[in-house]
Every structure is written in C-alpha cells, then in structure tokens.
C-alpha positions in Angstrom: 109.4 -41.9 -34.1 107.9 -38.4 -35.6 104.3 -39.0 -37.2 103.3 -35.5 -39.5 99.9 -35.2 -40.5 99.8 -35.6 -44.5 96.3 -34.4 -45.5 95.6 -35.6 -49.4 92.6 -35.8 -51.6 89.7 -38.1 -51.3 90.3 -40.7 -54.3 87.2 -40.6 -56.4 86.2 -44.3 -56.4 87.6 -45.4 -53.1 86.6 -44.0 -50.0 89.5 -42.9 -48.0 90.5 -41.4 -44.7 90.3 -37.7 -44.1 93.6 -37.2 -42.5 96.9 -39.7 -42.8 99.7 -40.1 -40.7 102.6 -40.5 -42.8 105.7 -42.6 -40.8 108.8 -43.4 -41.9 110.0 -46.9 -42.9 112.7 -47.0 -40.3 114.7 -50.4 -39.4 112.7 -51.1 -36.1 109.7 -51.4 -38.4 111.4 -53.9 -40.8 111.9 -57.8 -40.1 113.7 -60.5 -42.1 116.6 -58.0 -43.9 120.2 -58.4 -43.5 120.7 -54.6 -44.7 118.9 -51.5 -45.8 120.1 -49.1 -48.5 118.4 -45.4 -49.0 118.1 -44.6 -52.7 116.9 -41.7 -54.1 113.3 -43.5 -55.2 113.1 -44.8 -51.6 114.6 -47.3 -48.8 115.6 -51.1 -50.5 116.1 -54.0 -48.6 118.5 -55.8 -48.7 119.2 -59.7 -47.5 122.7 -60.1 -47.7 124.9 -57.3 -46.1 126.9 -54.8 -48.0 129.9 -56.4 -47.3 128.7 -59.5 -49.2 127.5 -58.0 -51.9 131.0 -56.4 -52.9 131.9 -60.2 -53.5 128.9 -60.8 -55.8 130.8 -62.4 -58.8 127.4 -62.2 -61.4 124.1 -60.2 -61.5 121.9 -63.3 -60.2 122.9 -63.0 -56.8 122.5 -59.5 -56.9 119.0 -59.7 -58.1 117.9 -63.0 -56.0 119.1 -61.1 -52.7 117.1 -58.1 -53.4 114.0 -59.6 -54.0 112.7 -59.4 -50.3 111.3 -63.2 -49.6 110.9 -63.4 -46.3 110.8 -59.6 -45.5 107.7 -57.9 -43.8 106.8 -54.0 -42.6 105.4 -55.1 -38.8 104.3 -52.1 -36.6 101.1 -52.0 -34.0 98.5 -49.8 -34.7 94.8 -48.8 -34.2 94.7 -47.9 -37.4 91.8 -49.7 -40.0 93.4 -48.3 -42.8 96.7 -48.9 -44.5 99.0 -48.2 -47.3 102.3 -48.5 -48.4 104.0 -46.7 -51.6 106.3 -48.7 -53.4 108.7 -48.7 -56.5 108.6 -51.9 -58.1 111.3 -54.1 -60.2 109.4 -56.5 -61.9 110.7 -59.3 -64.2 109.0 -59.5 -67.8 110.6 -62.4 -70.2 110.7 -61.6 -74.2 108.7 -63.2 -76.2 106.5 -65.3 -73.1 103.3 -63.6 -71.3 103.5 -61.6 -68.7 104.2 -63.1 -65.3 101.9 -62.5 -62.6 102.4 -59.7 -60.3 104.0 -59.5 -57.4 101.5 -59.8 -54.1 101.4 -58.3 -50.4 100.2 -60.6 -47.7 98.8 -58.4 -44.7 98.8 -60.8 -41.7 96.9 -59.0 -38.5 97.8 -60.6 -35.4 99.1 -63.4 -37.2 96.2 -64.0 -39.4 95.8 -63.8 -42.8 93.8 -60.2 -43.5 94.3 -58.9 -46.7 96.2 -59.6 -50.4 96.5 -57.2 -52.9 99.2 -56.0 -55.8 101.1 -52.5 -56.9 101.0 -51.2 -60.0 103.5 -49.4 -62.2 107.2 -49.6 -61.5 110.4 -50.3 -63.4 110.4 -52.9 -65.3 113.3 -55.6 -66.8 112.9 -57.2 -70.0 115.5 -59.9 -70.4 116.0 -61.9 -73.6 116.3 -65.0 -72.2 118.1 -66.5 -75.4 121.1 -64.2 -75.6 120.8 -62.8 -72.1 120.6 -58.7 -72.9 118.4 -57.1 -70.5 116.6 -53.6 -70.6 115.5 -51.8 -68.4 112.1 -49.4 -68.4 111.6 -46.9 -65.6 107.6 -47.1 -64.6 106.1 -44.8 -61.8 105.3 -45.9 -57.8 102.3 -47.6 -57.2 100.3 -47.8 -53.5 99.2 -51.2 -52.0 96.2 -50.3 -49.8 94.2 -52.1 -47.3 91.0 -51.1 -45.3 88.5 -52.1 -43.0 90.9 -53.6 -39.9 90.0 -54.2 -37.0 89.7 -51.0 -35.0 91.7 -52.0 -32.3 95.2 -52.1 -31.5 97.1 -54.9 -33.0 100.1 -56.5 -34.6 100.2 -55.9 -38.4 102.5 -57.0 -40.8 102.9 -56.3 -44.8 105.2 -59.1 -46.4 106.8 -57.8 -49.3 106.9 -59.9 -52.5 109.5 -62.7 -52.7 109.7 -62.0 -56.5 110.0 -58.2 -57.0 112.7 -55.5 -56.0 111.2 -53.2 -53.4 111.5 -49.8 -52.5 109.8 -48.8 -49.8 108.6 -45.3 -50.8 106.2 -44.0 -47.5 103.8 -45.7 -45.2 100.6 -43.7 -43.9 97.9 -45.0 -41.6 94.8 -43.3 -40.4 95.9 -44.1 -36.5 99.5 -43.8 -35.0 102.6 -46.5 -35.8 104.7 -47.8 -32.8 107.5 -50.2 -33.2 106.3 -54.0 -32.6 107.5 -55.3 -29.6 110.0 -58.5 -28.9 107.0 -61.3 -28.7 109.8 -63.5 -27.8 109.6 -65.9 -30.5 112.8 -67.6 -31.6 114.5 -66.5 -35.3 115.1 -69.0 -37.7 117.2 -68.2 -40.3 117.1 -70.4 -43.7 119.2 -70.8 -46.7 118.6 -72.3 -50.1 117.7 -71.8 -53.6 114.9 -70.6 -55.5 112.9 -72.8 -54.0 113.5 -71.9 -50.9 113.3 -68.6 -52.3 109.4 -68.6 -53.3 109.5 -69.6 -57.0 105.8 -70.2 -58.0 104.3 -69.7 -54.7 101.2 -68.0 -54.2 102.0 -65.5 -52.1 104.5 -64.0 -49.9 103.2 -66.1 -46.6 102.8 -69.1 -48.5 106.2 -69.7 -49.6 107.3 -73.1 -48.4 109.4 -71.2 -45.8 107.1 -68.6 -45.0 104.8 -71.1 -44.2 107.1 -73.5 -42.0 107.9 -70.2 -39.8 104.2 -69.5 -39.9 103.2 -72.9 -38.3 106.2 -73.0 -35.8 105.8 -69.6 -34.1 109.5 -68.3 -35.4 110.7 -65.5 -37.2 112.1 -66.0 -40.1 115.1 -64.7 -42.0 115.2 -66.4 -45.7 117.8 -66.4 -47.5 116.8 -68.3 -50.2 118.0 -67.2 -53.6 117.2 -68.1 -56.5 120.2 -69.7 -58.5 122.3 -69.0 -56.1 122.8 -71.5 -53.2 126.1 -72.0 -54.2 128.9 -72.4 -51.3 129.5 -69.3 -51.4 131.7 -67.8 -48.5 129.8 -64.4 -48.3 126.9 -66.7 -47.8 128.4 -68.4 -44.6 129.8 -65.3 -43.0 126.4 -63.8 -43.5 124.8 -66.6 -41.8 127.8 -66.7 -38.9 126.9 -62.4 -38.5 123.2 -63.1 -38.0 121.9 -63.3 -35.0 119.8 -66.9 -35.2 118.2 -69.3 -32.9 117.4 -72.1 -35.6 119.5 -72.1 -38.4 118.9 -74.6 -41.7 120.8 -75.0 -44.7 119.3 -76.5 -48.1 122.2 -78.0 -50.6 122.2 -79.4 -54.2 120.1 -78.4 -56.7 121.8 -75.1 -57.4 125.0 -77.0 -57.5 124.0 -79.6 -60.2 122.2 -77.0 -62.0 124.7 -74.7 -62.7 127.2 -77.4 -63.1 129.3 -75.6 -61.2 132.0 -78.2 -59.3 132.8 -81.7 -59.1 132.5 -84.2 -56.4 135.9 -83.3 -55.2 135.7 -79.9 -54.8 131.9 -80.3 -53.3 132.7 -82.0 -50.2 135.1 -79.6 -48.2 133.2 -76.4 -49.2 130.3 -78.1 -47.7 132.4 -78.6 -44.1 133.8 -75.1 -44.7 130.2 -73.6 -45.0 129.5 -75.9 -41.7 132.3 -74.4 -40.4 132.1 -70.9 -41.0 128.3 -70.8 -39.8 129.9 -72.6 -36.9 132.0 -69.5 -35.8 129.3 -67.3 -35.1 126.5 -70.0 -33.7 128.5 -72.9 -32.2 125.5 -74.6 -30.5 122.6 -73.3 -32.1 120.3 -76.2 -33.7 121.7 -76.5 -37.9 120.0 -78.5 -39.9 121.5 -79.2 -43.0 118.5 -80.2 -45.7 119.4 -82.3 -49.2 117.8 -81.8 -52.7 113.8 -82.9 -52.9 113.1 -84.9 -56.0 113.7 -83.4 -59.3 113.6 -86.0 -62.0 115.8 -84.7 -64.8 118.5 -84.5 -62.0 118.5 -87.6 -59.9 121.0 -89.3 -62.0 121.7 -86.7 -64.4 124.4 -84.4 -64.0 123.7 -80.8 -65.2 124.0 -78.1 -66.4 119.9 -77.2 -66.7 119.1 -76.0 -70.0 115.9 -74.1 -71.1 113.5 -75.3 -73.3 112.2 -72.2 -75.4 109.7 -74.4 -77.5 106.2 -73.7 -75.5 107.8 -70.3 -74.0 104.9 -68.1 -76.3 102.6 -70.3 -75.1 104.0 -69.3 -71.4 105.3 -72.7 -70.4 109.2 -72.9 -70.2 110.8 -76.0 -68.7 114.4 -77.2 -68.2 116.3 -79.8 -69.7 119.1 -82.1 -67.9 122.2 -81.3 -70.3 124.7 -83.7 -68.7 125.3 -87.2 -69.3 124.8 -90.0 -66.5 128.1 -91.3 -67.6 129.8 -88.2 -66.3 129.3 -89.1 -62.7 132.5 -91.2 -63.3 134.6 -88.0 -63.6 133.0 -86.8 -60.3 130.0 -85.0 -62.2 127.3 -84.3 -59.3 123.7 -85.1 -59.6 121.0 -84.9 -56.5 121.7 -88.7 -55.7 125.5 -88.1 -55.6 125.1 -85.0 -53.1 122.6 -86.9 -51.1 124.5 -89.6 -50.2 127.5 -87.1 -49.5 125.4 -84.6 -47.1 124.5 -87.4 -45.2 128.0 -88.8 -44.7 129.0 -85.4 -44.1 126.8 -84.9 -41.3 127.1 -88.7 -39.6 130.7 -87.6 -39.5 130.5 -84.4 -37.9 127.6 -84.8 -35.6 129.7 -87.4 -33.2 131.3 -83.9 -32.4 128.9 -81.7 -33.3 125.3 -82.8 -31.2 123.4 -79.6 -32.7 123.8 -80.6 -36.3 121.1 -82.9 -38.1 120.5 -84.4 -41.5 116.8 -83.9 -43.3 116.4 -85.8 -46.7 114.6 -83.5 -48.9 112.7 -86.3 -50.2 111.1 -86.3 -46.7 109.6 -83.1 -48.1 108.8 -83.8 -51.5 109.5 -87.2 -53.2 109.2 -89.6 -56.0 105.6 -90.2 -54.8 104.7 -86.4 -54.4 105.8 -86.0 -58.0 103.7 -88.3 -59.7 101.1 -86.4 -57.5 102.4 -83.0 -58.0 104.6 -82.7 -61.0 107.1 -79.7 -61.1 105.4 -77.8 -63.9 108.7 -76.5 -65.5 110.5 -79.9 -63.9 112.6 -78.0 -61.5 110.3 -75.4 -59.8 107.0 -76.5 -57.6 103.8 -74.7 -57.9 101.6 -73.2 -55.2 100.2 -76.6 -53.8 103.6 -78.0 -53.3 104.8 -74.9 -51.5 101.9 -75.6 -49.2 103.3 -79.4 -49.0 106.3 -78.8 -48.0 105.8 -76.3 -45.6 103.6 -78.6 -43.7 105.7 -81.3 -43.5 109.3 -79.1 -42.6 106.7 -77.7 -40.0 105.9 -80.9 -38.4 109.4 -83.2 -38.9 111.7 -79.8 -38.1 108.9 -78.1 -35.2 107.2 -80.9 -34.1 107.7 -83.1 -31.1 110.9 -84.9 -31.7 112.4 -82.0 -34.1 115.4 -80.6 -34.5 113.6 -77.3 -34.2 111.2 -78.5 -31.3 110.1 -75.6 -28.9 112.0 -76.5 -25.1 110.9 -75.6 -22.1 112.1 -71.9 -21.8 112.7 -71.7 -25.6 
C-alpha cells in the first residue's frame, strides 16, 4: 500500500495536523460490499455484484443496494486523527422537511468513538405523488474525527445505511495497514428496509448492525429497502458470498408491493432456499418471518401513502387491499407466516442447518402497543435497538442457531 505525504492548510477554526498521509480506499480496507465500482467522483460500493445488477428490473433496487448499510472503512492505525472525503446522494422528498442526514459511526477497537455527518453532495428530489425525480449535483464534504487514542488500534468508519457513498480519499496523521483476519465468523443477512436501517439512529445501530455487534460476527447486510422480493439475483448473490451464518427475512416486502399470490409465493421461497443452498449446503440458514405490522396482518396490500401530514413531516402508509382477497390467494403477514413455517418443518427433516424464527419473537403485538411504528410500517431508533437485542440473544445466544461452537 503506497502512503504520499499530502501537506494542506491548517483550517482556520479547527486545529488540524501538520502533515497527512493520504491512502487509498483499496478493497482490503473495505468490509461488508459485494462489489466496488470506480467513478470518476470517487470509488462506490456496491452490495449486490455487477452481475446482479444487470437484472435490476426498476430503480429501487438500484438505489437500496447502493446505499452502504452494513459497509465500514476498517484499517489499524496510530493515527488520532481521521478523515474521509465523500460524495454524497442524499434523498430530499417534495413538499416534506428535510430528512436528517446521513451519519458515520467510528467504532475504535470495537467501541463506539465518534459520530458525525458530511455536508454538501448530490442531491435527489423526488415527487413522491407522480414519481419524477431530479437530480442536483452538490460538492464533497469531509467527515473528520480527532483525538484517538494514540496507539495502535483497530478502527472502523461505517458508512451511512441511507446515503449513496463515494469514497473520495482517506488521510490520517499516522500510517494505514490493512486489518487483520480477527477470525470472527461472517454473517450475511437479507431483508427489507428494515433490515436495511430505515429510521435507525445510526449506522451501528441498525437492528442488524447491532445483532453482529453483540455476537462478535461480521456482517454483510443485504437489506434493501423495498426490495426483499425473491428475486433470483438475490439468491445467487447470497450462494457467491462467502458466509458462515446466513439469515433470510421474508414478507413484508411481498405483501407490500402486492407483488404475487399465495401460489406463486411458496416455490420461490424453496427456490431461494435452494439456490442459497448451492453455494452453502451446511452453513447455519435461518429463515426469519414478518414482525408485527398492523395494517398488514390480515390485510393484503398493496401499501399506499398517506400525503395528508407529509408538510408537517409525518407520512404513513395505508393497507390498500381487502381482507376478503385472501380467498383469491391475496398474501398478508399472517398468510406468509404460517407458510414459512411449513416451509421450513418440511425441509429441515432433510435439511438440519435450516431453522424457523417468528419475527414476532422480535417485535410483536405487545412491542407495538409499546413502540408504535411511527409511519405503521417502519420502526424508529428504540425499536432497532429492540430488536437487535433480542436476534442477538435467541439467534447468538446459548441454544441459537447462530451459537458460537467450540472452534467456531
């Protein structure tokens, strides 16, 4: 790895280091991307391979799998000063306030050190009423932290889950080496947005993020948003990816979009199983059902918007479907429930790695009267933190699927 000296000006308010060693954003420094494409504004990462995304059949795919939840810049270093150049594609809805920014979550040595934010960078305006979307080029902002330890140690710089990234230049006031192998075992998760991160705090605090955090694991997420679907690229992703836990996370997506019946739902589901199968025949899968959505449980979709409060900044979603429909093989969360646990009964007699989690395990009819889904299909920060606790301790914890073995 080549480090140049890249002397620049003192900033005039912040104190800064004298000299910086500017290293390049190289895939040994990168965790929890499937792919990386260089750009012309910088290096983006992707998680979903190139290959998959020549099968992308919309732009939400697109978009969901480029927004790195789940990905981190981890290097060792002496260094007590840190930044990161960026070029940002941030989300702005017409007509409702401006969503927070995206944040950075330094972790040093595994411990939360440092949260901050970029400025400037593209920006998309979509109309979320007839769809158009524009786009507004913006400059690349720096995400800096000082004052780390001066020692060496591990450092990592998760991305946010709800931004486009790329990954302009890193410099350091001490020399980058690649992290080492620390031996931990990758998990790699699928599901939808929230899986994803929607509403989270923080990178780290993802429901996911902090599951992976709790169990010692790295993690490779890909959860995205709208689009946990059955999709084929998905599962041959998944099979190409090297893995030592894998999970899946089925339904909500499914009823949401509206987008097959009962008939058709059942053998994709055993031809995702299958295809994952391919590439990890005995690895630990564990195939997760819907938590508890309300508008859903009986309701068939599709979800609608509800624009009425959206200049107030509160937009929620509206079950479209009628309960009736589940006659004509209409799913809702119950329906897919009951079917993911057949589906699994049945297969595990051959299969002894596969296992069943009800997502109501997670979060429930209980958890909602406790903590409401503020738009009624996405949680907020404290259920993030919920969830991730208790996927930590019934997936990692003694007994789990996931449970470390001697050796492991």
């Amino acid at each position: 790895m080549n480090h140049q000296p890249d002397p620049r000006p003192a900033a005039p308010t912040t104190p800064r280091p004298t000299e910086w060693i500017t290293t390049p954003v190289t895939p040994d420094l990168l965790r929890g991307a499937l792919d990386l494409e260089r750009t012309e504004q910088g290096l983006l990462p992707h998680r979903l391979p190139a290959r998959a995304r020549a099968q992308f059949p919309d732009g939400q795919v697109a978009m969901a799998e480029s927004q790195p939840s789940g990905v981190r810049v981890v290097f060792r270093t002496g260094a007590t000063a840190v930044e990161l150049d960026t070029l940002r594609t941030k989300m702005v809805y017409e007509g409702a306030p401006p969503r927070p920014d995206g944040v950075y979550d330094l972790l040093v040595d595994g411990r939360p050190a440092g949260r901050a934010s970029v400025p400037g960078g593209d920006v998309l305006l979509m109309d979320m009423a007839t769809g158009s979307v524009e786009s507004r080029p913006g400059p690349v902002g720096t995400v800096r932290f000082t004052g780390l330890p001066d020692r060496m140690k591990d450092v990592e710089i998760w991305l946010p889950y709800n931004e486009i990234t790329k990954l302009v230049a890193l410099r350091t006031d001490a020399p980058v080496e690649a992290l080492p192998d620390r031996g931990r075992r990758v998990w790699l998760h699928h599901g939808s947005s929230i899986s994803h991160g929607s509403d989270a705090e923080s990178p780290t605090t993802t429901w996911p993020a902090l599951a992976a955090l709790r169990g010692g694991v790295e993690l490779t997420n890909l959860g995205l948003a709208g689009s946990a679907l059955l999709d084929p690229f998905t599962a041959r992703a998944m099979r190409d990816t090297p893995a030592d836990l894998i999970s899946v996370k089925i339904g909500i997506n499914l009823v949401n979009t509206d987008l097959m019946r009962l008939r058709a739902f059942v053998p994709a589901v055993h031809g995702f199983l299958d295809t994952i199968r391919e590439g990890h025949p005995t690895v630990p899968l564990l195939v997760v059902s819907p938590v508890y959505c309300a508008i859903h449980e009986d309701t068939p979709g599709p979800s609608l918007p509800d624009f009425s409060d959206l200049g107030a900044g509160k937009l929620r979603f509206l079950a479209a479907g009628d309960p009736a429909e589940r006659a004509a093989g209409k799913l809702t969360l119950n329906v897919i429930r009951a079917e993911l646990a057949r589906i699994v009964e049945q297969r595990a007699a051959a299969d002894p790695h596969l296992h069943h989690l009800d997502g109501r395990e997670l979060y429930g009819e209980a958890d909602f009267a406790d903590l409401p889904l503020p738009d009624q299909l996405h949680p907020d920060a404290a259920t993030h933190r919920r969830m991730g606790e208790r996927f930590a301790e019934l997936a990692f914890g003694a007994g789990g699927p996931f449970a470390a073995t001697v050796g492991s």
